[in-house]
MARBA-3410 file (N, C-alpha, C, O; in Angstrom, 1 decimal):
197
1.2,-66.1,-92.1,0.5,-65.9,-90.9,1.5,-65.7,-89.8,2.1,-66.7,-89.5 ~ 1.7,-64.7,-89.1,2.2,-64.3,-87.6,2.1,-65.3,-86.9,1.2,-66.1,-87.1 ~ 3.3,-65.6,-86.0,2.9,-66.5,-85.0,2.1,-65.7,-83.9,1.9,-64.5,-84.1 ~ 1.6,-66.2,-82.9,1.2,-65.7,-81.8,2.1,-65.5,-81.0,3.0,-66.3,-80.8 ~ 2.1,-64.1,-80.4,3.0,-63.3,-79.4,2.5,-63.9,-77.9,1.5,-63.9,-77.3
3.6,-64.2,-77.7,3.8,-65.0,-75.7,4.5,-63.9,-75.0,5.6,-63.6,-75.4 ~ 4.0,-63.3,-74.2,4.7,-62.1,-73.4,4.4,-63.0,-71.9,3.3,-63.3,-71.6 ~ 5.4,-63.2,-71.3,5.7,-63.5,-69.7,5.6,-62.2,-69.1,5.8,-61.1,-69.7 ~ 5.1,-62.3,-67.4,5.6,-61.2,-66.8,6.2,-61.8,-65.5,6.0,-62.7,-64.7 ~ 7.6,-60.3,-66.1,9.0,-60.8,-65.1,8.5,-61.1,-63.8,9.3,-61.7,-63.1
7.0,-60.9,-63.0,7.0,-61.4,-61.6,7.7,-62.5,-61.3,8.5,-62.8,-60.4 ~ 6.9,-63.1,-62.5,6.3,-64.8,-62.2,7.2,-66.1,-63.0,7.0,-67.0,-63.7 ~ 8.1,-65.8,-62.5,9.1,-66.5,-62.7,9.6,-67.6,-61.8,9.4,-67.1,-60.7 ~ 10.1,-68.8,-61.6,10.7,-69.4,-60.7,11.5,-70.7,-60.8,10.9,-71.7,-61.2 ~ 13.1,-70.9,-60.5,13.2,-71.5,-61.1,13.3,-73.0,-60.4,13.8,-74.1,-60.8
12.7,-72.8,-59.6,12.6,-74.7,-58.8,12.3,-75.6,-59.2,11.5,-75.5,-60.1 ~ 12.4,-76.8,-58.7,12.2,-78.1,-59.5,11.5,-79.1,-58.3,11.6,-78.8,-57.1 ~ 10.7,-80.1,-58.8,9.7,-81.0,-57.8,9.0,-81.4,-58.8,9.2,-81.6,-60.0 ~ 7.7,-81.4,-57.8,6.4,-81.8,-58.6,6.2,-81.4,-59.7,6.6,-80.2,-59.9 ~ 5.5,-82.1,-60.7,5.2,-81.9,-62.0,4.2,-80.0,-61.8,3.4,-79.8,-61.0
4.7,-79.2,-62.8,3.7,-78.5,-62.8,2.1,-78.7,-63.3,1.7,-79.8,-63.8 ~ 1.3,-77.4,-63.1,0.2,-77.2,-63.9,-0.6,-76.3,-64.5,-1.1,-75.4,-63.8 ~ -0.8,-76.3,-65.5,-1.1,-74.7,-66.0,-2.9,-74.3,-66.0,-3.8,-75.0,-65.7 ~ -2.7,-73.2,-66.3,-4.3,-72.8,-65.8,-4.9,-71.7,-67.1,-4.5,-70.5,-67.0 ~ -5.8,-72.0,-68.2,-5.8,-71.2,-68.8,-7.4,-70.3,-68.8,-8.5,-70.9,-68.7
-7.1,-68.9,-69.0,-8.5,-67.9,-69.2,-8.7,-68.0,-70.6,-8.3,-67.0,-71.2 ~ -9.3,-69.1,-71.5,-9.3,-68.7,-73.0,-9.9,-67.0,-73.4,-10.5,-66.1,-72.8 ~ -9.6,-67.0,-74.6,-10.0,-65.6,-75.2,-9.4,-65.9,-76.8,-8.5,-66.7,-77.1 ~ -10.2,-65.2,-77.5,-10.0,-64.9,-79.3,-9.1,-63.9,-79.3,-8.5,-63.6,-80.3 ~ -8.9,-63.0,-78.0,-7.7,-61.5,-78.9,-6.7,-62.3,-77.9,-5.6,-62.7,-78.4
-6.9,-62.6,-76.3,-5.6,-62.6,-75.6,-6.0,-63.8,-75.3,-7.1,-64.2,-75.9 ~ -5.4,-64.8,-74.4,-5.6,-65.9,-73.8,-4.6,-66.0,-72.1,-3.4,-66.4,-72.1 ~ -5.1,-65.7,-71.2,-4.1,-65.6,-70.2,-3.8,-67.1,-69.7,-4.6,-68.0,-69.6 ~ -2.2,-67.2,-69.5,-2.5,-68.3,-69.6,-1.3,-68.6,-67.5,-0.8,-67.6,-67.1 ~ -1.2,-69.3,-67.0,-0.5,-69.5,-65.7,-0.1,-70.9,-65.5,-0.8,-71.9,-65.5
1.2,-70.9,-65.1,2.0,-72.4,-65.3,2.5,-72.0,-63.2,3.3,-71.2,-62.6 ~ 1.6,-73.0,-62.7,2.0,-73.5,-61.0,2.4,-74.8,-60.9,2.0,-75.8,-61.5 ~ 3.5,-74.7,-59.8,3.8,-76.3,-59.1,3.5,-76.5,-57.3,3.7,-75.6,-56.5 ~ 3.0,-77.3,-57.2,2.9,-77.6,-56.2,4.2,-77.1,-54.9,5.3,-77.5,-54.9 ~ 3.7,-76.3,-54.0,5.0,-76.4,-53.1,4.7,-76.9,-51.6,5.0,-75.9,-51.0
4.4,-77.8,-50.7,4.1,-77.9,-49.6,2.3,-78.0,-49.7,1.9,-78.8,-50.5 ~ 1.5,-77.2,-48.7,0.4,-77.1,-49.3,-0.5,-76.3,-49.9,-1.7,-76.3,-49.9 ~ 0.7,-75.4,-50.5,0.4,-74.6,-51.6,0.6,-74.6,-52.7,0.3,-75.6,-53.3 ~ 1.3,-73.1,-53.7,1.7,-73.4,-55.0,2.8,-72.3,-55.1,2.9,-71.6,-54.1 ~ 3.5,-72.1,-56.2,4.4,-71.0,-56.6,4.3,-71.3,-58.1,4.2,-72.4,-58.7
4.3,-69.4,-58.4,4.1,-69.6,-59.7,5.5,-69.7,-60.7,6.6,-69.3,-60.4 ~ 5.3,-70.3,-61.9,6.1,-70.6,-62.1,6.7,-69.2,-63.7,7.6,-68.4,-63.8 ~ 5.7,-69.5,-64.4,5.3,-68.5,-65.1,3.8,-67.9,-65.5,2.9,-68.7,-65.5 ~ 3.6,-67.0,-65.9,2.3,-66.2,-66.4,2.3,-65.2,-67.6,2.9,-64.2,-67.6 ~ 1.6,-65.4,-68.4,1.8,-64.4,-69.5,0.2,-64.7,-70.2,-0.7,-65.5,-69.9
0.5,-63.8,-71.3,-0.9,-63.8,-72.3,-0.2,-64.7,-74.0,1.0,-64.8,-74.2 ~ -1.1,-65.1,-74.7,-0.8,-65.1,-75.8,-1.7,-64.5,-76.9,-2.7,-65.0,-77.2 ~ -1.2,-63.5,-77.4,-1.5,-62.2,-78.0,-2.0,-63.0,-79.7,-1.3,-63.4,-80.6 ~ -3.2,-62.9,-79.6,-3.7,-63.1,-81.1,-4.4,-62.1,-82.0,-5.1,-61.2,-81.6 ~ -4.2,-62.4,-83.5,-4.3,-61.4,-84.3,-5.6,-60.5,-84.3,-6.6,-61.2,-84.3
-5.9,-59.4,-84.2,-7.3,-59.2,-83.8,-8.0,-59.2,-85.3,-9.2,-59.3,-85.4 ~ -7.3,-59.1,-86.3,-7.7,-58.8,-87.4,-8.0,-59.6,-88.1,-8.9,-59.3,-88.9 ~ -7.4,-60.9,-88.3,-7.6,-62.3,-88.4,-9.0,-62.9,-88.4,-9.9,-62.5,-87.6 ~ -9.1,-63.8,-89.4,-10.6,-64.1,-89.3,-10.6,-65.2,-88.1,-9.6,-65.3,-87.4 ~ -11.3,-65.8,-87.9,-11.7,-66.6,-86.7,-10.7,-67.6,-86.6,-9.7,-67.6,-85.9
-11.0,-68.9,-87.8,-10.4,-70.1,-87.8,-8.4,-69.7,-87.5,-7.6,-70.5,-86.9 ~ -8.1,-68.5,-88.0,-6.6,-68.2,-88.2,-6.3,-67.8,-86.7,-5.1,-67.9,-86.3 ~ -7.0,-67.5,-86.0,-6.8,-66.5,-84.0,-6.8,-68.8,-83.6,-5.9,-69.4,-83.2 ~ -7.6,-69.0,-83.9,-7.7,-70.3,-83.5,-6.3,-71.0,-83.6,-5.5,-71.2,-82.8 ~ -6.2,-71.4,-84.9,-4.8,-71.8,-85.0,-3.7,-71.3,-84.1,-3.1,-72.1,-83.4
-3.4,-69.9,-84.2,-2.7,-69.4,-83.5,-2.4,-69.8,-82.4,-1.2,-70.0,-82.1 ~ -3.6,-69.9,-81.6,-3.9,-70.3,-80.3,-3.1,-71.5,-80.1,-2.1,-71.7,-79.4 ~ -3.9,-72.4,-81.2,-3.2,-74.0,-80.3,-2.0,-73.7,-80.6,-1.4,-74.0,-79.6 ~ -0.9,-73.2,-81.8,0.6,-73.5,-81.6,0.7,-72.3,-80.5,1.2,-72.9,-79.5 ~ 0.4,-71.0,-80.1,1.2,-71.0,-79.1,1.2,-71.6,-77.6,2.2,-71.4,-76.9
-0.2,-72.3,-77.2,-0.3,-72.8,-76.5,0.2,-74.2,-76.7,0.2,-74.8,-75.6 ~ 0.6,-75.0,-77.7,1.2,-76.0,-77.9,2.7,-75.5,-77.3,3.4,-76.2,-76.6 ~ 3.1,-74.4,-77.8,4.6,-74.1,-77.5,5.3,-74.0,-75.8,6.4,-74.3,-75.3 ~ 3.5,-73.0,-75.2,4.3,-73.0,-73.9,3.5,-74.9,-72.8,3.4,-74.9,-71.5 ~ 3.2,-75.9,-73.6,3.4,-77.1,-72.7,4.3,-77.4,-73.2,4.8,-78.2,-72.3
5.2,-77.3,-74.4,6.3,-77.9,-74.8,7.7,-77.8,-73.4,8.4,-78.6,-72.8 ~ 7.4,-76.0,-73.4,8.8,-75.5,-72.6,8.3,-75.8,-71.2,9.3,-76.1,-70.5 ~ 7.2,-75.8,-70.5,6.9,-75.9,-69.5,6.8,-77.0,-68.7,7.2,-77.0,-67.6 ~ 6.2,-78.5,-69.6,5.5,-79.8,-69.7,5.0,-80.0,-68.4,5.6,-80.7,-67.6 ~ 3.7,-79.5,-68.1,2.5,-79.3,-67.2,2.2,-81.3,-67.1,2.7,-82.2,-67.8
1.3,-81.4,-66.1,0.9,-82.7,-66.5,-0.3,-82.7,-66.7,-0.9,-83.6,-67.2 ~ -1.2,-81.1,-66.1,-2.2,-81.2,-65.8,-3.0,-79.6,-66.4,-2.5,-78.5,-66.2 ~ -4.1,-79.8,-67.1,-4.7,-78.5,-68.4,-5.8,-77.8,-67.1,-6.8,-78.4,-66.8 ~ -5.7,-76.9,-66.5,-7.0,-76.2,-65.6,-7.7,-74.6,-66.3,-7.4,-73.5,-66.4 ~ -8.9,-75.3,-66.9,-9.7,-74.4,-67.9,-10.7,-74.3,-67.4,-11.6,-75.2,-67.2
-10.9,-72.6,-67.0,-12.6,-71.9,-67.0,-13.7,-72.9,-67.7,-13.4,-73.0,-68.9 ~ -14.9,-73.7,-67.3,-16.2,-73.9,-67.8,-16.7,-72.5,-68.1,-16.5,-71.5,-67.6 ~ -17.5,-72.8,-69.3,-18.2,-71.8,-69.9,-19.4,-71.1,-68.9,-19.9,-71.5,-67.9 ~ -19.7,-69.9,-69.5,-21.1,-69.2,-68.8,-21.2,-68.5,-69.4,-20.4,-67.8,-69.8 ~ -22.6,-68.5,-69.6,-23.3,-67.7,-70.7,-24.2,-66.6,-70.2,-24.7,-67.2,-69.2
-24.6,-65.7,-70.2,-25.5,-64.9,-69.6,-26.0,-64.6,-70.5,-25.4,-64.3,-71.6 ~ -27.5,-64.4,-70.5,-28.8,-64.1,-71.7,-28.7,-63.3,-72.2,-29.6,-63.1,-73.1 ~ -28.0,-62.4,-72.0,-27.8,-60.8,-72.8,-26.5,-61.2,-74.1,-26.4,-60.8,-75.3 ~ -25.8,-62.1,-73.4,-24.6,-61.9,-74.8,-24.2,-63.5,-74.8,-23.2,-64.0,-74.2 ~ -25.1,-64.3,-75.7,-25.2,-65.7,-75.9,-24.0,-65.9,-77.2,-23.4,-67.0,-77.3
-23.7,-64.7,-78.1,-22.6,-64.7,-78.7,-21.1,-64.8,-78.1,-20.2,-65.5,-78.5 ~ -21.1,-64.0,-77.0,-19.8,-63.9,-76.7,-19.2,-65.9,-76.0,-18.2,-66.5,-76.0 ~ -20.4,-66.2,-75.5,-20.2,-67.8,-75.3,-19.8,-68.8,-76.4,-18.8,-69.6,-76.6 ~ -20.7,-68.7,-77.0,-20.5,-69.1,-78.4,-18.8,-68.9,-79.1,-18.1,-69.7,-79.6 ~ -18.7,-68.1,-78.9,-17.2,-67.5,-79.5,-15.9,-68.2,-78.8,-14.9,-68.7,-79.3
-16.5,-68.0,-77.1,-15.3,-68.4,-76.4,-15.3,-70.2,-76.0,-14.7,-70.9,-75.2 ~ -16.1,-70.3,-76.6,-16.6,-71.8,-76.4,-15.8,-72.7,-78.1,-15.4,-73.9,-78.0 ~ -15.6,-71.7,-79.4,-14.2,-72.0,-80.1,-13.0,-71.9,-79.5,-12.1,-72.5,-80.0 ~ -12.7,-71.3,-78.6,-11.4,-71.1,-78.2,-10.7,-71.9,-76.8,-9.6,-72.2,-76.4 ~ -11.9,-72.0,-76.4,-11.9,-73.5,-75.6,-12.0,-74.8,-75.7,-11.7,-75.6,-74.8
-12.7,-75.2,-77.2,-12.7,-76.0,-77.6,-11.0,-76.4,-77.6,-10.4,-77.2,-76.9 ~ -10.4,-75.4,-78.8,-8.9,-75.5,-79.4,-8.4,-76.2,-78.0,-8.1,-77.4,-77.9 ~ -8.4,-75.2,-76.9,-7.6,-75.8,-75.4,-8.0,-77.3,-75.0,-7.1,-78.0,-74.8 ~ -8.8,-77.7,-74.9,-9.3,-78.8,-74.6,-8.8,-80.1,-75.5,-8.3,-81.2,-74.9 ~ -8.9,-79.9,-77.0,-8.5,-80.6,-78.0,-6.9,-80.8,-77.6,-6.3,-81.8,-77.4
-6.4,-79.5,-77.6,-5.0,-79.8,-77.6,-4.8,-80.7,-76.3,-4.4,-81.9,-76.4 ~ -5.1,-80.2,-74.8,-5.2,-80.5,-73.7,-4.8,-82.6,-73.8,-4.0,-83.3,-73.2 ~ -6.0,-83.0,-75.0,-6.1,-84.2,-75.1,-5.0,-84.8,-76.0,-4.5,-85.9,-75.7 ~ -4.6,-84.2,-76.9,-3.5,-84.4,-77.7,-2.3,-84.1,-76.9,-1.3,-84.3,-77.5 ~ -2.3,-83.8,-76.1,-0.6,-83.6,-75.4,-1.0,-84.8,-74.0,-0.2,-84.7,-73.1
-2.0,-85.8,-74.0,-1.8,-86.4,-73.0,-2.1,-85.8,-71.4,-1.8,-86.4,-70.4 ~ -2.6,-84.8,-71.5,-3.0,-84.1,-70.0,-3.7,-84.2,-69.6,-4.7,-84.5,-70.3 ~ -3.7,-84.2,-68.1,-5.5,-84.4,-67.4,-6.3,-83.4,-67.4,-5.4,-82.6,-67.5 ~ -7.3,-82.8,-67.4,-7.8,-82.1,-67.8,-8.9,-81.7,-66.5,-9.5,-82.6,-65.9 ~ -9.1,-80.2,-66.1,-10.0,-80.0,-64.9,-10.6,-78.4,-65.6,-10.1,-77.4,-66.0
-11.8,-79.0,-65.3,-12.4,-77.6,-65.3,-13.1,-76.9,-64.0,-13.6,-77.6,-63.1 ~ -13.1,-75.9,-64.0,-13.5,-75.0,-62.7,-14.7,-74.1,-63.3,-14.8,-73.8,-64.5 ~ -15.2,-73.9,-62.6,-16.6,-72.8,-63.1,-15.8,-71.2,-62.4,-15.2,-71.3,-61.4 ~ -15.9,-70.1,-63.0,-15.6,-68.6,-61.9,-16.1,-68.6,-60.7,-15.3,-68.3,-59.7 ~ -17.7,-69.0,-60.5,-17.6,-69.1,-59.0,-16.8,-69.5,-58.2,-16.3,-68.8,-57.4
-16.4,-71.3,-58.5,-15.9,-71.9,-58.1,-14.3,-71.2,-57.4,-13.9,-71.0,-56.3 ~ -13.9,-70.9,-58.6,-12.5,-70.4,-58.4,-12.3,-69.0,-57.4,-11.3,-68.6,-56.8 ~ -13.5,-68.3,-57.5,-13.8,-66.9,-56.4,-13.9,-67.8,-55.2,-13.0,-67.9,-54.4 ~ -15.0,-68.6,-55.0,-15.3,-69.1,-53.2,-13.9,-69.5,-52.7,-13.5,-69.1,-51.6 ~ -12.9,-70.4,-53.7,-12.2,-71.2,-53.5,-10.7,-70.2,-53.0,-9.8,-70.5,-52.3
-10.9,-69.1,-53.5,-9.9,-68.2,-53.3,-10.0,-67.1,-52.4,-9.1,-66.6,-51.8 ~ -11.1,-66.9,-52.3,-11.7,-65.6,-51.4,-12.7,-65.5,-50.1,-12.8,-64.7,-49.2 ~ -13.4,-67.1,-50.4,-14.8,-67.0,-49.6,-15.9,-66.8,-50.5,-16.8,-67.7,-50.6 ~ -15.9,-66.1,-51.2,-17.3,-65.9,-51.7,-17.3,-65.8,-53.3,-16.7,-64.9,-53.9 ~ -18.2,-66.7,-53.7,-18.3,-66.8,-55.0,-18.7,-65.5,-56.1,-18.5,-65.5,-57.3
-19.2,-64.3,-55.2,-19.0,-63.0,-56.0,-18.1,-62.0,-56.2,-18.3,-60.9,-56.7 ~ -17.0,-62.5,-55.6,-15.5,-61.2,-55.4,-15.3,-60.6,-56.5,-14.7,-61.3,-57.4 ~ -15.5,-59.5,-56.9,-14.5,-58.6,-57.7,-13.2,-58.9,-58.2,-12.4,-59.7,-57.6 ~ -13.1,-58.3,-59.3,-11.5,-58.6,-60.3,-10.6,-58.0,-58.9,-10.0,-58.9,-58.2 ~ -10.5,-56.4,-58.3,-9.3,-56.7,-57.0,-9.3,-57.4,-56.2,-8.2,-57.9,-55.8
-10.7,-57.8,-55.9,-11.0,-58.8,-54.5,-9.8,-59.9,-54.9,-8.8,-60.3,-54.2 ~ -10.1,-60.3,-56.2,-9.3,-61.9,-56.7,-8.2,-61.4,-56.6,-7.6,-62.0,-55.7 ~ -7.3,-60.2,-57.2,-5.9,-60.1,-57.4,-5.5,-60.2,-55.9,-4.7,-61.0,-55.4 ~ -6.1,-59.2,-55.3,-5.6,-59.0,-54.0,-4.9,-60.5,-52.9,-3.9,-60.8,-52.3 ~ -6.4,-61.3,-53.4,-6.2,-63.1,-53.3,-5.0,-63.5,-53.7,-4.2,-64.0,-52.8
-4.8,-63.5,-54.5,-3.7,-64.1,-55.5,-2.3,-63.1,-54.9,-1.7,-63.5,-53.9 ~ -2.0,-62.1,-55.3,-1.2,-61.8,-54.3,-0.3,-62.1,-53.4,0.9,-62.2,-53.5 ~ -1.3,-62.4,-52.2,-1.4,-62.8,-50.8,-0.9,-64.1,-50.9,0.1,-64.5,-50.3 ~ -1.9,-65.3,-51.9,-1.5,-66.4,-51.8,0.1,-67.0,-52.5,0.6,-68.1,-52.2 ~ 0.5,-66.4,-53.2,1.9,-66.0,-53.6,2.8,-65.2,-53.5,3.7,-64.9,-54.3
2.5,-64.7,-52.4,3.7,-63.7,-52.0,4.1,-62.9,-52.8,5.3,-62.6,-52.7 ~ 3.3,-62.3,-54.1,4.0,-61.6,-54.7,4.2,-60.2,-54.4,3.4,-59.8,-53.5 ~ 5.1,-59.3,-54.9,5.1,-57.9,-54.8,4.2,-56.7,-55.1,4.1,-55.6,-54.5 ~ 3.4,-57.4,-56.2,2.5,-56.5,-56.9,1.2,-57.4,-57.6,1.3,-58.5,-58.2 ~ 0.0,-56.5,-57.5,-1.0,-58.0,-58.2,-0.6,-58.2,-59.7,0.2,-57.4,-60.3
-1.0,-58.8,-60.1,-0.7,-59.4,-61.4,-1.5,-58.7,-62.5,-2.7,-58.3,-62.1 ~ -1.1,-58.5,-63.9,-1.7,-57.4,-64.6,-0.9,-58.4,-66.1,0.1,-59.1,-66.1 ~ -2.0,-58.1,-67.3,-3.4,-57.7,-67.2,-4.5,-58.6,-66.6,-4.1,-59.7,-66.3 ~ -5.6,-58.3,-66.4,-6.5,-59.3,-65.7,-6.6,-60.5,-66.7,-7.1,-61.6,-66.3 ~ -6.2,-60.4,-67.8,-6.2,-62.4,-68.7,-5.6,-62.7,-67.6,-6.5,-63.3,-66.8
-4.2,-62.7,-67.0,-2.8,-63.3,-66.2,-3.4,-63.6,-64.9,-3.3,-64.7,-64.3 ~ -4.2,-62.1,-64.4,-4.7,-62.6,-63.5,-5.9,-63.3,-63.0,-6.2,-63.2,-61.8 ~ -6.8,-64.1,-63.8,-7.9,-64.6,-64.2,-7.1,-66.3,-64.3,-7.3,-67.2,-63.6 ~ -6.1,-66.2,-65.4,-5.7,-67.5,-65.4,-4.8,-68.1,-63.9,-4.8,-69.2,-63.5 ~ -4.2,-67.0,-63.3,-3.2,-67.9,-61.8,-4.6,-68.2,-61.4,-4.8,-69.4,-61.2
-5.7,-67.4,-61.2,-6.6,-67.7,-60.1,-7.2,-69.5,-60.2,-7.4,-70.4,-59.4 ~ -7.4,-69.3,-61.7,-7.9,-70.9,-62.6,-6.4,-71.7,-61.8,-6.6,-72.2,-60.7 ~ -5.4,-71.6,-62.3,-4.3,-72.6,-61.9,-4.2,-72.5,-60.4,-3.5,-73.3,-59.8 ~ -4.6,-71.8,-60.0,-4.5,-72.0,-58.3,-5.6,-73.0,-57.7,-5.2,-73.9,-56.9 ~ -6.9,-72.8,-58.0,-8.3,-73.5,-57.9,-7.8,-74.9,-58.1,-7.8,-75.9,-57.3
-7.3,-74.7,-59.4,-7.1,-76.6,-59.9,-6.3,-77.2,-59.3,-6.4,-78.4,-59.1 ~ -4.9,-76.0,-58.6,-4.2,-76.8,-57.8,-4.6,-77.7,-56.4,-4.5,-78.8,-55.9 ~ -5.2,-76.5,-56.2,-5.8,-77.1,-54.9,-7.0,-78.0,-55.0,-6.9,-79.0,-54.3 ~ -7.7,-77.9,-55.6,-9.0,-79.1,-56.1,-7.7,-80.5,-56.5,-7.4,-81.2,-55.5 ~ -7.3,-80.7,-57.5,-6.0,-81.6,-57.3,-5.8,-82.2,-56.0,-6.2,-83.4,-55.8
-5.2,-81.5,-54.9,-4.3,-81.4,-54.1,-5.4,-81.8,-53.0,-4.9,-82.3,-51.9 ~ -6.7,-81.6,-53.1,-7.8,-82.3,-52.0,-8.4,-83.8,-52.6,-9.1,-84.5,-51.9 ~ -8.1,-84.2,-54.2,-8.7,-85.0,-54.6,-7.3,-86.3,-54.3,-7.3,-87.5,-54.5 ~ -6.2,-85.6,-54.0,-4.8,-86.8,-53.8,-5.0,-87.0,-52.7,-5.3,-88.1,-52.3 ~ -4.9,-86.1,-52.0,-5.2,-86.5,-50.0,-7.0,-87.6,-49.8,-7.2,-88.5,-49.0
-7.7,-87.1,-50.4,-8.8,-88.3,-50.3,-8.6,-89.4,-50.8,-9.2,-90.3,-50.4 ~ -7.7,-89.7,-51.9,-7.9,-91.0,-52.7,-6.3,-91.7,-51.0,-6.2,-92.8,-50.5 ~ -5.8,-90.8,-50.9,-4.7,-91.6,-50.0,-5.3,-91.8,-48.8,-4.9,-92.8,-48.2 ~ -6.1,-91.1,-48.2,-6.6,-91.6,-47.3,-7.4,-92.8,-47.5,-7.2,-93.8,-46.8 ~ -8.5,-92.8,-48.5,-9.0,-93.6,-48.9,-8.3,-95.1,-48.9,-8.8,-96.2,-48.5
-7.1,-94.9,-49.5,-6.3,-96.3,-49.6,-5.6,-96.9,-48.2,-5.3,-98.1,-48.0 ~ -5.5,-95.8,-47.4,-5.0,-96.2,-46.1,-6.1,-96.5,-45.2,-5.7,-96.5,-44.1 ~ -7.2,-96.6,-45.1,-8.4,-96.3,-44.4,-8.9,-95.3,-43.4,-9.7,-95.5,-42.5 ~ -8.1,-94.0,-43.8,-8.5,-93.0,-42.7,-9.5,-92.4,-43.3,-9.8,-92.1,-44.4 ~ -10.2,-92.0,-41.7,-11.9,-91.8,-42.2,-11.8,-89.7,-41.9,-12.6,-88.9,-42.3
-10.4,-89.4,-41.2,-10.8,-88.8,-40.3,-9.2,-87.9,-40.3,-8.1,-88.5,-40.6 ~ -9.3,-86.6,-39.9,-7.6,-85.8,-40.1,-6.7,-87.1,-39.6,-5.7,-87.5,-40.2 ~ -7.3,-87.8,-38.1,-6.2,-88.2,-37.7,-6.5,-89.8,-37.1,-5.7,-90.4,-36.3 ~ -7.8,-90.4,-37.7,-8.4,-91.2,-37.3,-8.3,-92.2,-38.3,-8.0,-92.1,-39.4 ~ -8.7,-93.3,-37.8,-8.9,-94.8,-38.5,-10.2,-95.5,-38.3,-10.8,-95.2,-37.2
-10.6,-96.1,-38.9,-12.0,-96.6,-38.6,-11.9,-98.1,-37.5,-11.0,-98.9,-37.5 ~ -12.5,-98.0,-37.0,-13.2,-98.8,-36.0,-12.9,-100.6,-36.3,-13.4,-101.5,-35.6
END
């Protein structure tokens, strides 16, 4: 059996150090996009992005396998602390294609729990409002987002890559509003700059 092919793209590279990263995955049975962010200030930088290329020819259970070692490989080299995965959606016309990608998310999740990660899921709306404004943006609308929100040169390609920064960007920031409430919470601020009474 082939291993699964991990292709990076040279954008998304970075080599700084800090906060733990977090990766953000778009499951899929042929590709899986997958995006590793760290925290920078009150944003993110990416760190890396690529797909992992599975057999298309392959019967089901063998694309699966695949999946978890090469997704086992890149938390090895990366060591994320935190798994950010698309929730399922199904639409009545193609109840198969859920079904399908609902094995391949399973795999992520499983592993997710076996490597000790926290685990967040985002719905696509979620991750469009959270990025754009509005929960119906278009695949450029989102690159264009993404982009912008990482300074990069060029949007990110193919859309797995850029589907998954969007997921790891969402989770970052969902994260990054659920730390600032639990700290406020502990300090008793009710308020940006206030205290209670």
């Amino acid at each position: 059996m082939a291993p699964a092919c991990i292709s990076s793209n040279p954008f998304a590279r970075s080599s700084s150090r800090g906060a733990s990263p977090l990766i953000g995955i778009d499951p899929g049975l042929q590709r899986t996009g997958y995006a590793v962010v760290r925290p920078r200030g009150c944003e993110a930088e990416l760190v890396e992005a690529g797909v992992v290329r599975l057999g298309a020819g392959l019967p089901l259970e063998a694309r699966l396998a695949e999946l978890e070692r090469g997704l086992d490989e890149l938390i090895s080299s990366t060591q994320p602390d935190c798994l950010v995965c698309e929730e399922l959606y199904a639409h009545y016309r193609h109840p198969r294609t859920a079904i399908l990608m609902a094995h391949a998310r399973g795999v992520v999740l499983a592993l997710a729990a076996r490597r000790g990660l926290e685990v967040c899921g985002v719905a696509a709306t979620q991750v469009k409002k959270l990025l754009t404004g509005s929960g119906r943006a278009g695949k450029a609308q989102m690159q264009r987002a993404i982009t912008a929100a990482l300074h990069l040169d060029r949007p990110p390609e193919p859309h797995d890559v850029s589907d998954a920064i969007a997921i790891a960007l969402c989770g970052q920031r969902l994260r990054a509003a659920r730390r600032r409430l639990a700290s406020d919470a502990s300090t008793g601020r009710t308020g940006p700059n206030r205290r209670p009474a």
